[in-house]
C-alpha positions, 0 to 999 in steps of 0.5 A: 500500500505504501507504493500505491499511496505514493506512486498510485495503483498503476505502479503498485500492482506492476511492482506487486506482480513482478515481485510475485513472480519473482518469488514464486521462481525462488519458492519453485527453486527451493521446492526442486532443490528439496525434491532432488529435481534438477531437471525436468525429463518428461511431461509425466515428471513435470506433472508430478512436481506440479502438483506437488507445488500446487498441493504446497503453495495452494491448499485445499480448499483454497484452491481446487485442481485436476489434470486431463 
């Protein structure tokens, strides 16, 4: 709120966004490291950790997913 108020809301939900996505790479890195995962070899694998970081990052019943 700090940016909004000094630098109004265009400003203060690009810097929210950019910051957001940021630490959603960090936290994905942190979760491979722990996980062993240093690549990503098939579509099943990728799937496997994805839904582990869903799973982690947001929970039931916040947060609902499927797979097809």
């Amino acid at each position: 709120m700090a940016f909004v108020q000094q630098f109004g809301w265009d400003v203060g939900n690009r810097l929210n966004k950019e910051l957001a996505t940021k630490m959603g790479k960090v936290a994905m890195h942190h979760l491979m490291k722990e996980l062993g995962v240093t690549g990503v070899k098939d579509v099943l694998e990728f799937r496997h950790i994805l839904e582990i970081a869903l799973g982690l990052f947001y929970p039931w019943p916040d947060f609902e997913f499927e797979f097809e």
